[in-house]
N, C-alpha and C positions, 0 to 999 in steps of 0.2 A: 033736904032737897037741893039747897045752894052745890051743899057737898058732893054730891053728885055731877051735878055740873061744873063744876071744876076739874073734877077728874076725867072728864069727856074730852076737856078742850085740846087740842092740838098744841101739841108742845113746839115752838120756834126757839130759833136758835140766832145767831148771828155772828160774824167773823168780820173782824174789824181789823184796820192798819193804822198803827199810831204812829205818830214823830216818836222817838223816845224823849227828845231833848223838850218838844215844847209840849207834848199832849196833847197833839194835831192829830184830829181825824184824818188819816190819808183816805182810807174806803173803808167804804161800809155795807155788804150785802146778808141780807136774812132771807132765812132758809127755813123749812120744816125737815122731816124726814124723808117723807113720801120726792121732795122737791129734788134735795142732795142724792136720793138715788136715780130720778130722773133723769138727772143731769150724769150724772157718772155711767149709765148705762147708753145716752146720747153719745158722751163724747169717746165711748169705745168704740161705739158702731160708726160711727165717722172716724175714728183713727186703723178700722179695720179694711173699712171701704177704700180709704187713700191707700194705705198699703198694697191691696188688692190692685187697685189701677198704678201705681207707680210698677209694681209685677207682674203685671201682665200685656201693656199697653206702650212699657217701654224695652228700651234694650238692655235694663236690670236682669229681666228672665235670661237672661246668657248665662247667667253667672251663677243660676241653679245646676248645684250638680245632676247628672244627666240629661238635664236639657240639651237636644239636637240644635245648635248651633251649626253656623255656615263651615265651621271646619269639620264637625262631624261627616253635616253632607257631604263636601269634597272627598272626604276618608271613603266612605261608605260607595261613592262612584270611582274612586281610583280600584278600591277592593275588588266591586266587581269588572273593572276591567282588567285586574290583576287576574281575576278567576276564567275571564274568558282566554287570555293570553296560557292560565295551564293548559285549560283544556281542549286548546288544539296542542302544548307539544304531547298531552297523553295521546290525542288523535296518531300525532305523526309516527309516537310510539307505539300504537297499535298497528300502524302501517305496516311500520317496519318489523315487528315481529309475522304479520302473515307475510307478509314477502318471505322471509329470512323461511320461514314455515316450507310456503310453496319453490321456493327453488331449491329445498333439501330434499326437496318429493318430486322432483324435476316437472312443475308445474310453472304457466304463465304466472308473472308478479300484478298485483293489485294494481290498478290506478289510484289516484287518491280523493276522485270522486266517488269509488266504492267503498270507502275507509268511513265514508262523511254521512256519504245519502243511506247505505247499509250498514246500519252498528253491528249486526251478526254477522262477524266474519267468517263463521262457521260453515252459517247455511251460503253462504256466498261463495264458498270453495265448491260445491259440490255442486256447483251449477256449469253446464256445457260452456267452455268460453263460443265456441260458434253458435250458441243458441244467442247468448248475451249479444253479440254480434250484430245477428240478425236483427232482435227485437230494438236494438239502438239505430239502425240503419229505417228498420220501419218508422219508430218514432219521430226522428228528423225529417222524411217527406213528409207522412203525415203535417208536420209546425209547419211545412214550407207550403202547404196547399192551402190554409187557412186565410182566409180572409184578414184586413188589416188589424180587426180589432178581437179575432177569433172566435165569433159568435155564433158560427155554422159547426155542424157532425157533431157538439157537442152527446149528444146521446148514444154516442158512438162509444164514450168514455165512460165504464161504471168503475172508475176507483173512487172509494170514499174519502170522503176529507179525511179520515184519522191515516189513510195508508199513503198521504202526501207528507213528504219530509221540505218542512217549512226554513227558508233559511233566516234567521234572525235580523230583525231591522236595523235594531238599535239596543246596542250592550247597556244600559243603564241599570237604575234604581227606578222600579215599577211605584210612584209616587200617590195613585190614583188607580184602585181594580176595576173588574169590570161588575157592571148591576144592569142589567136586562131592560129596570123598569125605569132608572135615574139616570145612569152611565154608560150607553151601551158601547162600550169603547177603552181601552185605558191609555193615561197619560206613563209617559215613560220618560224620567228624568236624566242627563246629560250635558256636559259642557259645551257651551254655545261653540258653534261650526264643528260638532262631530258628524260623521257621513253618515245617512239616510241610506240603508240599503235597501232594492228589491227585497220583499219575503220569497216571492216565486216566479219562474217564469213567463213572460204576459205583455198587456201590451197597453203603455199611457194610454188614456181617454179621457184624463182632463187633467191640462193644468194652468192652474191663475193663482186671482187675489180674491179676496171677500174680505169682508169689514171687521168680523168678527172671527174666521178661522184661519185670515193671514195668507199667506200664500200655499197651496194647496194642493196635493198630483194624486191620480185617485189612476189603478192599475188595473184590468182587468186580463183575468186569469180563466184556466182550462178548467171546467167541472161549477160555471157558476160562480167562479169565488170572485169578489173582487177587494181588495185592500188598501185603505185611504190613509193619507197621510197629511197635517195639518199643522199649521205654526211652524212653517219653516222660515231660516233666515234665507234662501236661497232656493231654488229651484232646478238639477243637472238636464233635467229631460221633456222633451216638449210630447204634446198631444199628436199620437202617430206611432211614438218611439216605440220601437221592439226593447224590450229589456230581459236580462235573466236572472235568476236568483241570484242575489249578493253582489250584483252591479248597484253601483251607487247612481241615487235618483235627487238625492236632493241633500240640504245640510240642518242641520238642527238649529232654531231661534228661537223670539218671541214676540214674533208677530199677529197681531190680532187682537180684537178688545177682548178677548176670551182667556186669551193666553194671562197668564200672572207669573212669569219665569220660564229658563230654557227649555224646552222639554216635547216632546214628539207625542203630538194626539193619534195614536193608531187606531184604526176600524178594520174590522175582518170581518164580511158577510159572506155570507152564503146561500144560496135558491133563493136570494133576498130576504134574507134573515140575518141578523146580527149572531155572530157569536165570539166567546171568549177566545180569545187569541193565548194564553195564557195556558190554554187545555192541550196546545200544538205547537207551543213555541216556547224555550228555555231563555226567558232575559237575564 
């Protein structure tokens, strides 16, 4: 029976530091087995955890490869402003090929607000220039009889939103998309003081400050739409102002307790509904 009980007992162990020279205990801790793995599995999960927060918490994650660092960003907004600078000279080159086109055919040459607002330059030849005429002369009284903020004959107008050519606000990196039920809006990324354009033709209806959305111009347009613009560092146009597409309205900052960085809060609504800007506009 003793025999048994012996063999039950828990084996310890211990690890000791001697002087050499005099046979001085320096330390002395005892251990089982159960203890020693306790301990060794402790002090992983704390040297895992310190790693973890020294990587993530400081400015060490730079230095992971792939990690979007501040020079990516820059790279990544000059790109796309590099892509928007091609794609007007392909514009201009398409210009110039229907010209060069219709004056071989002894036709009127394009403007270059037809190059922009009609990507079909096809079906845009075969249209009457005096019908085109006309329908431009009608439309401009039409704007001139509207009231300051355009809110009258609306009904007058059934083009849908999709057959409106929207003109771009802000060339950036889309940093934040749009979510219906969380976001309904998206942030668009850009170097502090780039211009704020018009998306469409329209008319201020508000612009200030708030606490949280910084200084603020909110535009209203023909068919219902209107499009807000948020966290500027600046403001070009007051409550009144007539504006038109790709007139600049304001400049890019980060103003607002909302704000966390430079970048353009856009809203696009429509019949008072929010919708994706993103479904009619190329950033």
């Amino acid at each position: 029976m003793s025999k048994v009980n012996k063999d039950n007992k828990t084996s310890k162990f211990r690890l000791a530091i001697i002087d050499d020279k005099t046979h001085k205990h320096l330390f002395n801790i005892h251990f089982t087995r159960t203890s020693f793995f306790v301990a060794l599995i402790s002090v992983i999960v704390v040297f895992t955890a310190l790693i973890y927060s020294i990587v993530a918490f400081t400015p060490v994650r730079t230095f992971i490869p792939g990690y979007p660092d501040a020079h990516s960003k820059r790279a990544a907004i000059q790109n796309a402003l590099r892509i928007d600078s091609l794609e007007n000279v392909i514009y201009r080159w398409e210009l110039y090929s229907e010209n060069l086109r219709r004056v071989v055919d002894g036709e009127e040459p394009l403007k270059i607000d037809s190059i922009i607002n009609a990507r079909d330059s096809r079906a845009a030849s075969e249209l009457d220039a005096a019908e085109l005429a006309l329908k431009d002369s009608l439309l401009r009284q039409h704007v001139k009889e509207e009231e300051q903020f355009g809110i009258s004959d609306r009904d007058k107008r059934d083009l849908p939103i999709e057959g409106l050519h929207f003109f771009t606000p802000l060339k950036g990196v889309v940093s934040q998309g749009y979510d219906p039920a969380v976001h309904p809006f998206i942030d668009i990324t850009a170097p502090a003081g780039s211009v704020v354009k018009a998306t469409l033709d329209g008319t201020v209806i508000y612009d200030g400050w708030s606490e949280d959305a910084g200084y603020t111009i909110q535009i209203q347009h023909e068919g219902d739409i209107i499009s807000i613009y948020k966290h500027n560092e600046k403001l070009l146009k007051k409550t009144g102002d007539k504006v038109t597409a790709g007139s600049p309205i304001a400049l890019v900052g980060n103003t607002g307790s909302l704000s966390t960085g430079d970048h353009l809060h856009f809203e696009l609504w429509h019949k008072g509904e929010s919708v994706d800007p993103t479904r009619y506009i190329n950033f």
